[in-house]
ZADO-1210 file (C-alpha; in nm, 4 decimals, padded with zeros to 6 digits):
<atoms>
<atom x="00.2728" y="-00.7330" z="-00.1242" code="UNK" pos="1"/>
<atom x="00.6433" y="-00.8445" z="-00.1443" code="UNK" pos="2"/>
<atom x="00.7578" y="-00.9677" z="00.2074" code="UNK" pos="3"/>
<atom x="01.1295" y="-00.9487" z="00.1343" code="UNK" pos="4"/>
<atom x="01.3258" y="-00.7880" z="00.3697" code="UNK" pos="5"/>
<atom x="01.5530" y="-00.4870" z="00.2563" code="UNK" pos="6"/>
<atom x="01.8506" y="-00.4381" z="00.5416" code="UNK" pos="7"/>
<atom x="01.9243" y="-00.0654" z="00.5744" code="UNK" pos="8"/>
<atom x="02.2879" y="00.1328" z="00.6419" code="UNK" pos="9"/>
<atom x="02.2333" y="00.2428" z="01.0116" code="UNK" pos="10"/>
<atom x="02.6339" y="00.3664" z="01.0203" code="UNK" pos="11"/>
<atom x="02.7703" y="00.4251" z="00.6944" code="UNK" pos="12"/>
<atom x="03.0882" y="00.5469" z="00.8748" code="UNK" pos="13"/>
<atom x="03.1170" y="00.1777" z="00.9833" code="UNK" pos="14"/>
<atom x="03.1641" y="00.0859" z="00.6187" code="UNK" pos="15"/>
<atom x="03.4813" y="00.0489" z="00.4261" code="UNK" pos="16"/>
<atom x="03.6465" y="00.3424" z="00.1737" code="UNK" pos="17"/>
<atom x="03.6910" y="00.1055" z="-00.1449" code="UNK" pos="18"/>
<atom x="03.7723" y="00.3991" z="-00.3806" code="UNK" pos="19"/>
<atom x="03.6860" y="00.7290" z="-00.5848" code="UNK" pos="20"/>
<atom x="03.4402" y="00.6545" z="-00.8556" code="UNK" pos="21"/>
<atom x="03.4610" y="00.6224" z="-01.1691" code="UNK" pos="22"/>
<atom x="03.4887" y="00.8266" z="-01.4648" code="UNK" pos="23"/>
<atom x="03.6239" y="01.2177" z="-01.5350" code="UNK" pos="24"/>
<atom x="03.5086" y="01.5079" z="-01.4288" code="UNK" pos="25"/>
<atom x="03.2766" y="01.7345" z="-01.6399" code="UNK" pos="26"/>
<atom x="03.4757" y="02.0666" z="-01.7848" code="UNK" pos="27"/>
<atom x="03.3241" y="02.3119" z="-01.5520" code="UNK" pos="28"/>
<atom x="03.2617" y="02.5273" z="-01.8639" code="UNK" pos="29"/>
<atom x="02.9841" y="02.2753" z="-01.9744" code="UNK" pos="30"/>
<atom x="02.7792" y="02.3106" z="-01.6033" code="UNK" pos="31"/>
<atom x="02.6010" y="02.6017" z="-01.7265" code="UNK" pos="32"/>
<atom x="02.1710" y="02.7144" z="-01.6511" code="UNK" pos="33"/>
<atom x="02.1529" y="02.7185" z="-02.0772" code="UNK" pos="34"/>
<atom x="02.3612" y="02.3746" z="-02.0695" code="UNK" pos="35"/>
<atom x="02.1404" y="02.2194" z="-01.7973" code="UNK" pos="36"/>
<atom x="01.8059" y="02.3106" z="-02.0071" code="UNK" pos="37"/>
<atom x="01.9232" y="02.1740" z="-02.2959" code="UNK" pos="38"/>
<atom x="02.0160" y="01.8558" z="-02.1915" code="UNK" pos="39"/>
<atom x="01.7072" y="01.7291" z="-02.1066" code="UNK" pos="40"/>
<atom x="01.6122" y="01.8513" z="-02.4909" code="UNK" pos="41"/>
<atom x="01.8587" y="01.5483" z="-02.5926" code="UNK" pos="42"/>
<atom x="01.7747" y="01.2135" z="-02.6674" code="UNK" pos="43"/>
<atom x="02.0398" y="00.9507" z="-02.6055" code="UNK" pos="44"/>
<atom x="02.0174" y="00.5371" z="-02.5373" code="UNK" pos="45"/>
<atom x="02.1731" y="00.6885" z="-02.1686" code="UNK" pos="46"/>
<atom x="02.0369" y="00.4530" z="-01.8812" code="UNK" pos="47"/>
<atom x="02.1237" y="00.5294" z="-01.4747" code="UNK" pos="48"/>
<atom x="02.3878" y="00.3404" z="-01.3138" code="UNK" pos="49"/>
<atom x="02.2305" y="00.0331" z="-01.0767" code="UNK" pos="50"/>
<atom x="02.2990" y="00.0781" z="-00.7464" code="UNK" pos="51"/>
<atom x="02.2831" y="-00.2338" z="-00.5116" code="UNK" pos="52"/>
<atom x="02.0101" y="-00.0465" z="-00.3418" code="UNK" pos="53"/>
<atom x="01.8415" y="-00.0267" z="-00.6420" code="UNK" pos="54"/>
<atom x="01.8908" y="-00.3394" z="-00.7740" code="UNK" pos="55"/>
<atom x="01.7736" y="-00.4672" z="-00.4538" code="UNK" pos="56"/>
<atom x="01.4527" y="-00.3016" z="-00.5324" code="UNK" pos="57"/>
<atom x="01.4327" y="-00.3671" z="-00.8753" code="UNK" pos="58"/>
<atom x="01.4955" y="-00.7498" z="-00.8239" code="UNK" pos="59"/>
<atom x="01.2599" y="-00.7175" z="-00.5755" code="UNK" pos="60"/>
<atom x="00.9272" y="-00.5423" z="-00.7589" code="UNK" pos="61"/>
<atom x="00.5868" y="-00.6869" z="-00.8673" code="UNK" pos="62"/>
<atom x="00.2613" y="-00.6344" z="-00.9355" code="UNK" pos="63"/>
<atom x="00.1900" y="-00.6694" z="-00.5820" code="UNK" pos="64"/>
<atom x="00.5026" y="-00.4517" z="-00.4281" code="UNK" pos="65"/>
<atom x="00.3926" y="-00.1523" z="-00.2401" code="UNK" pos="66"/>
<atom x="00.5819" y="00.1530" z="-00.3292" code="UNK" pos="67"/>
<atom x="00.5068" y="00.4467" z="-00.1697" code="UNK" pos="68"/>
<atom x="00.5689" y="00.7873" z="-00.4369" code="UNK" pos="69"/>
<atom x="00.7762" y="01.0812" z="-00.3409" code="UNK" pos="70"/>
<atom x="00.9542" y="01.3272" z="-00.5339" code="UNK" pos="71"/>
<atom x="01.2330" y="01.5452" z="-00.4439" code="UNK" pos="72"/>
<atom x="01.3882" y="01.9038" z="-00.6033" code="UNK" pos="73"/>
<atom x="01.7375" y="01.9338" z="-00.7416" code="UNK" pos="74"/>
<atom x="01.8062" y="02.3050" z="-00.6831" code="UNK" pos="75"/>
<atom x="02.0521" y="02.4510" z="-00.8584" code="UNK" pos="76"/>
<atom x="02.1241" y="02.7936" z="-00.7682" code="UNK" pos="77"/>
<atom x="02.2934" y="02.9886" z="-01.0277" code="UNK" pos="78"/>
<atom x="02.6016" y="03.1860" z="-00.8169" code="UNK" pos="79"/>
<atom x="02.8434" y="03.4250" z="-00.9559" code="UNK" pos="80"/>
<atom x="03.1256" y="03.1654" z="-00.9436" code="UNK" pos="81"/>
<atom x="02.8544" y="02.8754" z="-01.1175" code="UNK" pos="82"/>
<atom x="02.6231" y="02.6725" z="-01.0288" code="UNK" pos="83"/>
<atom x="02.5556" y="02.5097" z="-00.6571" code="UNK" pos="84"/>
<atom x="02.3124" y="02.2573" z="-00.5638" code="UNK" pos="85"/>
<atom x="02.1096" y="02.3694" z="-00.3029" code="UNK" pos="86"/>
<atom x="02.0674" y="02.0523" z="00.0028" code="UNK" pos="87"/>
<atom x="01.9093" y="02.0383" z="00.3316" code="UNK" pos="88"/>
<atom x="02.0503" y="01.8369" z="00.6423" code="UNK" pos="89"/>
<atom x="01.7288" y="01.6823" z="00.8113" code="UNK" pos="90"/>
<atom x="01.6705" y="01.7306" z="01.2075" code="UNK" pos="91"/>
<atom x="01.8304" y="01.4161" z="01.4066" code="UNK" pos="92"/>
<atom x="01.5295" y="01.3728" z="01.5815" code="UNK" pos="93"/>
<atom x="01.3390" y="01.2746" z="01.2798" code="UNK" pos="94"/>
<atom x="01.2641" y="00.8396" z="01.2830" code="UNK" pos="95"/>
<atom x="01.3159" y="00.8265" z="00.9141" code="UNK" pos="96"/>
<atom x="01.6757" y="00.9343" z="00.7757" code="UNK" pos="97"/>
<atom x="01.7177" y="01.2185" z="01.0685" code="UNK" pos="98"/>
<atom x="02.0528" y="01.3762" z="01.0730" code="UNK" pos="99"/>
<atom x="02.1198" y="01.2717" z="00.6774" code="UNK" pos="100"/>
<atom x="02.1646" y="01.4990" z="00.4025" code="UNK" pos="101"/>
<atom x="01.8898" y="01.5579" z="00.1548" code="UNK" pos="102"/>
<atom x="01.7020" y="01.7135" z="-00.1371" code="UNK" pos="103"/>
<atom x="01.3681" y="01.9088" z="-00.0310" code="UNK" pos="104"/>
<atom x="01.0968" y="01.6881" z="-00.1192" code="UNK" pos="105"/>
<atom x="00.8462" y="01.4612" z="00.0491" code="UNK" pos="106"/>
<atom x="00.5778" y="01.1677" z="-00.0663" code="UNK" pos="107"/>
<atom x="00.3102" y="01.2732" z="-00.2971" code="UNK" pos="108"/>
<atom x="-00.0120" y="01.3839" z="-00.1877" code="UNK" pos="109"/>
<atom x="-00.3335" y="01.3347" z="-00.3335" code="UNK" pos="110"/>
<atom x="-00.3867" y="01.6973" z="-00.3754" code="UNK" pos="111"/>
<atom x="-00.0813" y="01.6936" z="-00.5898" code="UNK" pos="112"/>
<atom x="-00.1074" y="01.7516" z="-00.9698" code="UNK" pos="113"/>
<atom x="00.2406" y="01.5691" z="-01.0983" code="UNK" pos="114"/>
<atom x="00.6147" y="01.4873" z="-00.9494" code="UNK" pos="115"/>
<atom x="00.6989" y="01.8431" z="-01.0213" code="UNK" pos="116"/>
<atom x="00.4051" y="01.9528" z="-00.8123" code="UNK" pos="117"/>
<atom x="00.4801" y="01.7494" z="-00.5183" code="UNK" pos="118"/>
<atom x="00.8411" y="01.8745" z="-00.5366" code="UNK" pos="119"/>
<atom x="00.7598" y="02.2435" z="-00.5569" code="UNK" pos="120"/>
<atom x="00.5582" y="02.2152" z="-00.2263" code="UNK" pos="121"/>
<atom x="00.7560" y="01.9949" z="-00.0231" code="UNK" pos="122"/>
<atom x="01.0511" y="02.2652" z="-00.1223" code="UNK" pos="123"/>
<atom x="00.7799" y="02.5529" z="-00.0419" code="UNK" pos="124"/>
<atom x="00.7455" y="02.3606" z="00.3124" code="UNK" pos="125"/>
<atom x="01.0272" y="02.2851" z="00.3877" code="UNK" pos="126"/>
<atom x="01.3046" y="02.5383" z="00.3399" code="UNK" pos="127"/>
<atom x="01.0769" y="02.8351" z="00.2293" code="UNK" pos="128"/>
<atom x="01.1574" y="02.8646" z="-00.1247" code="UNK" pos="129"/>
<atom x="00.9089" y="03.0505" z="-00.3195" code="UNK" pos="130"/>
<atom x="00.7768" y="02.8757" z="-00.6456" code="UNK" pos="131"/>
<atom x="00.8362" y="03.1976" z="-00.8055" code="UNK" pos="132"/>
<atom x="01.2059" y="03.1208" z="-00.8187" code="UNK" pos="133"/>
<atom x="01.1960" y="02.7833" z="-00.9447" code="UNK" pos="134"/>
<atom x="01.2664" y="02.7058" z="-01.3314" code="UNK" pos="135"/>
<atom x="01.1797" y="02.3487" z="-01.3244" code="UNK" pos="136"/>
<atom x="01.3853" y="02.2244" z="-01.6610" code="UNK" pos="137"/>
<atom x="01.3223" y="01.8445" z="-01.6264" code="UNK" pos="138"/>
<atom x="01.3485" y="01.4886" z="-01.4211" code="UNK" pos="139"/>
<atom x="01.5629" y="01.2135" z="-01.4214" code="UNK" pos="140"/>
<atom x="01.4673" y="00.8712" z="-01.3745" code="UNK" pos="141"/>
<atom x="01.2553" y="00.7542" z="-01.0608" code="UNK" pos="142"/>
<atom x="01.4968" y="00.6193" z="-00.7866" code="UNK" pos="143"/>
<atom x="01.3839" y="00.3247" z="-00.5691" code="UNK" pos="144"/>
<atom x="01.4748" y="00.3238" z="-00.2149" code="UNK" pos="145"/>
<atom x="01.5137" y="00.0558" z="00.0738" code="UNK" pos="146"/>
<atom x="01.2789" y="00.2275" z="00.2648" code="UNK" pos="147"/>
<atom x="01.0031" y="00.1615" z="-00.0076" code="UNK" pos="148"/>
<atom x="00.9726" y="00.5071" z="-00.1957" code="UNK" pos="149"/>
<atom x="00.9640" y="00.5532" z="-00.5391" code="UNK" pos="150"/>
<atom x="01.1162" y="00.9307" z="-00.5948" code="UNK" pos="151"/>
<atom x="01.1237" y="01.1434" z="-00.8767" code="UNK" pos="152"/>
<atom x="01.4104" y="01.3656" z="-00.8695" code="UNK" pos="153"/>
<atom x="01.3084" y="01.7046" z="-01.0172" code="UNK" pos="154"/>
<atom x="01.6070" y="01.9105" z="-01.1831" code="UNK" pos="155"/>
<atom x="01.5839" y="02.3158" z="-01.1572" code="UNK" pos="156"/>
<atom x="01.6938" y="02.6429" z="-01.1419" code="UNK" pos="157"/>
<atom x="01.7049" y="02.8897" z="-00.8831" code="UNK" pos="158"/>
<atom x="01.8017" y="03.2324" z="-00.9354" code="UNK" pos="159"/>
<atom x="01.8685" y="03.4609" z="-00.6564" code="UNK" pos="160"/>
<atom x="01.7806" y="03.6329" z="-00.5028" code="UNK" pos="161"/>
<atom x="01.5751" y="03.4586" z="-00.2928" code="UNK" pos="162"/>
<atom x="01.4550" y="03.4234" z="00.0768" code="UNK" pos="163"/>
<atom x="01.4425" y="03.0653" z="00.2903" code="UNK" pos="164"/>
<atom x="01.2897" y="02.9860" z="00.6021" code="UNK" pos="165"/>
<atom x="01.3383" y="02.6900" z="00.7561" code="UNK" pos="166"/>
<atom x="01.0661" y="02.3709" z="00.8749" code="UNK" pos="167"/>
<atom x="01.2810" y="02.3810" z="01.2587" code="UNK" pos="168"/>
<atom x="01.1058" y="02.0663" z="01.3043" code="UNK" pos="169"/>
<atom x="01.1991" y="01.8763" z="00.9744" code="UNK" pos="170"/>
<atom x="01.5371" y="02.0630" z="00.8616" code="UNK" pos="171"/>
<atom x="01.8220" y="02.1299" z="01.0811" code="UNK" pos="172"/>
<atom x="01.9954" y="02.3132" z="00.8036" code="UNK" pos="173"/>
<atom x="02.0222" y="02.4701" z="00.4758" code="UNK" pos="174"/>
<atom x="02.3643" y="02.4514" z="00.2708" code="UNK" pos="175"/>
<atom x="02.5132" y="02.4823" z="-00.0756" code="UNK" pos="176"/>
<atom x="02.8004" y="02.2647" z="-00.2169" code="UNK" pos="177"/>
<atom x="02.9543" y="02.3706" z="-00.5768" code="UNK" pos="178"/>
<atom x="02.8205" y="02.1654" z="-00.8534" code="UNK" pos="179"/>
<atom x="03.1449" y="02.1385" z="-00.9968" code="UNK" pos="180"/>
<atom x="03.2750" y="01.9948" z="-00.6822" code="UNK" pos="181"/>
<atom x="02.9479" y="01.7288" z="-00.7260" code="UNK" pos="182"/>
<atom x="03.0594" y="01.6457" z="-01.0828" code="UNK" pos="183"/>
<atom x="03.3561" y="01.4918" z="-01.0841" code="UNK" pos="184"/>
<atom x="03.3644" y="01.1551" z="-00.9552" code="UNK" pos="185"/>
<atom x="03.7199" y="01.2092" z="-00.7771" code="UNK" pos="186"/>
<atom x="03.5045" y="01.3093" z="-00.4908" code="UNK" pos="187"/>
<atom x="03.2371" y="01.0781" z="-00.5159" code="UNK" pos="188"/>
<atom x="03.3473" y="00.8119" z="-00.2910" code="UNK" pos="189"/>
<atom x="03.2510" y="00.4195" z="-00.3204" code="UNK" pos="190"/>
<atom x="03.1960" y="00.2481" z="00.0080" code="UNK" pos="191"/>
<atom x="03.1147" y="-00.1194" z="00.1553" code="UNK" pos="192"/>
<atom x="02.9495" y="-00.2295" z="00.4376" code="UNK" pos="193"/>
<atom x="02.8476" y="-00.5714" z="00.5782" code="UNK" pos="194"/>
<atom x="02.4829" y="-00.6077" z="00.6399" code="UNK" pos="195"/>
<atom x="02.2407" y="-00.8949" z="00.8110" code="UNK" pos="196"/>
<atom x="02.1429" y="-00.9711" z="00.4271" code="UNK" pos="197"/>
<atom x="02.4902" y="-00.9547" z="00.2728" code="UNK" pos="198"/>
<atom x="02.7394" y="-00.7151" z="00.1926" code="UNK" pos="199"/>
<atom x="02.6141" y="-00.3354" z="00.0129" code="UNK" pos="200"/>
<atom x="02.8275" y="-00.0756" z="-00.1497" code="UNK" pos="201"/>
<atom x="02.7233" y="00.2581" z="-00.2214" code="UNK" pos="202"/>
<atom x="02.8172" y="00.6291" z="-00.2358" code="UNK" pos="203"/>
<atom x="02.8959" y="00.8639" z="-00.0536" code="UNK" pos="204"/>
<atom x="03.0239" y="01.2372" z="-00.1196" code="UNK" pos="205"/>
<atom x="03.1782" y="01.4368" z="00.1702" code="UNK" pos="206"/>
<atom x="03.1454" y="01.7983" z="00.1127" code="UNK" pos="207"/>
<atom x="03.3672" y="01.9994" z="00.4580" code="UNK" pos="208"/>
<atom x="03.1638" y="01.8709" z="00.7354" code="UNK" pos="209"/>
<atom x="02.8738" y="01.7438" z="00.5595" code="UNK" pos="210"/>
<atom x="02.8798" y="01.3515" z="00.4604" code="UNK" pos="211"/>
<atom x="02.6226" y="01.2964" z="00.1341" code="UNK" pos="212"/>
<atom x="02.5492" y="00.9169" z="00.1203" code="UNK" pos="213"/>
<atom x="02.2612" y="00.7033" z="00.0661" code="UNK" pos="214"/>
<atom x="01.9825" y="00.8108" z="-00.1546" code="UNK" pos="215"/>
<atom x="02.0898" y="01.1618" z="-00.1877" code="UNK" pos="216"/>
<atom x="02.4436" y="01.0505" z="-00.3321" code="UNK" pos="217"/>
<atom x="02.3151" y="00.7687" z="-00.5612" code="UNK" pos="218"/>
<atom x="02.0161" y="01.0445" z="-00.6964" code="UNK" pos="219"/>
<atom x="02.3890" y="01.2493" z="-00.7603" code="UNK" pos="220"/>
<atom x="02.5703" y="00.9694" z="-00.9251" code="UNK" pos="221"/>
<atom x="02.3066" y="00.9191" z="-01.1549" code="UNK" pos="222"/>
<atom x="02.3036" y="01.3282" z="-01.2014" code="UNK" pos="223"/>
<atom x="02.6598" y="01.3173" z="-01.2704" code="UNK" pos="224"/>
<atom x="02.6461" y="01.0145" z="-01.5448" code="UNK" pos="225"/>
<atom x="02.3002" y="01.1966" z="-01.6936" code="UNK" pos="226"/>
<atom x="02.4956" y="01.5234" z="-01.7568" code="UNK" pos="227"/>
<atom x="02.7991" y="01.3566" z="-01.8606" code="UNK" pos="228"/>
<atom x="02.6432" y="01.2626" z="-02.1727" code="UNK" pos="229"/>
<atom x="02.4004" y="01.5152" z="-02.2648" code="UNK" pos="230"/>
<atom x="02.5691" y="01.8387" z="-02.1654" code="UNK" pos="231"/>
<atom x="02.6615" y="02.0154" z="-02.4944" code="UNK" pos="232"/>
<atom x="03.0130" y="02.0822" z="-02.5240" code="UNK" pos="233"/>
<atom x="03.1963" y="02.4504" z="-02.5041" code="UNK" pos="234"/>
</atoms>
């Protein structure tokens, strides 16, 4: 098993606003359900931006690193106005990530058929959402995190309407933030922080009173440069 040591962002208000990110926004008119399907149907050389908590990782795998797998659901819920992506802000109570914003989804289980499977529950668990409503149309590449999970995020459609009920113990709350708000990285904010192993930048994307970072945002980023290039155009 790897023994290096992977520092994580305890604050990440403490950390210093270096910028917007970069790149232009996706026309709105592209962020469609029949655009979002058929981009996984094309094949491009496209490749996710490296994070430093991913290259951290990366650098960092073997043979003999333990990754534990998870895989998460990227709901989008198609609205009268367009799309929204569904999120979940996790109790503060919980020791792992409490208080942070995040996609439903949880580590596999050995019960668990695929990704997509593992997804579908932990969503089911979690916030309540019926499997009925999902239209699972693909998955982006697995994202490595400092905490030692390999996740799988799951893209899909929701169409309402629909019921949710709440885990009280593992979600605090259960929001939606305009995709089109998501997709254009004038609101996808790079940050720096200083750290016991060296100095980390990453992403955040503040949505009114919600503050995306971490995992969630980077998962986004690489959403946002995926669709960039295979959404069909108007």
């Amino acid at each position: 098993m790897s023994q290096q040591r992977y520092a994580r962002i305890v604050d990440p208000m403490a950390s210093i606003l270096l910028g917007p990110g970069e790149g232009r926004a996706i026309d709105p008119r592209r962020l469609t359900p029949a655009g979002v399907r058929a981009s996984f149907g094309i094949k491009t050389d496209w490749v996710p931006e490296m994070s430093d908590e991913q290259r951290d990782r990366w650098d960092g795998l073997t043979e003999f690193t333990e990754m534990r797998s998870a895989a998460v659901l990227i709901p989008l819920v198609e609205r009268d106005h367009g799309l929204s992506l569904l999120l979940t802000q996790r109790t503060a109570h919980l020791s792992a990530h409490g208080g942070q914003i995040s996609f439903p989804g949880g580590r596999v289980e050995k019960h668990d058929s695929s990704p997509v499977d593992t997804a579908l529950r932990e969503t089911e668990e979690e916030i309540g959402l019926a499997r009925r409503h999902i239209e699972t149309v693909g998955s982006l590449p697995d994202y490595l995190t400092t905490s030692g999970f390999r996740v799988t995020p799951v893209v899909s459609l929701i169409r309402p309407p629909f019921d949710l009920k709440r885990d009280e113990g593992e979600v605090a709350e259960i929001f939606e933030v305009p995709l089109v708000h998501l997709m254009d990285p004038g609101n996808h904010q790079t940050r720096s922080i200083d750290l016991e192993t060296g100095t980390r930048t990453f992403y955040s994307m503040p949505y009114e009173r919600h503050f995306i970072w971490g995992a969630t945002a980077g998962m986004l980023r690489n959403f946002y440069s995926f669709l960039n290039v295979h959404l069909p155009h108007p």
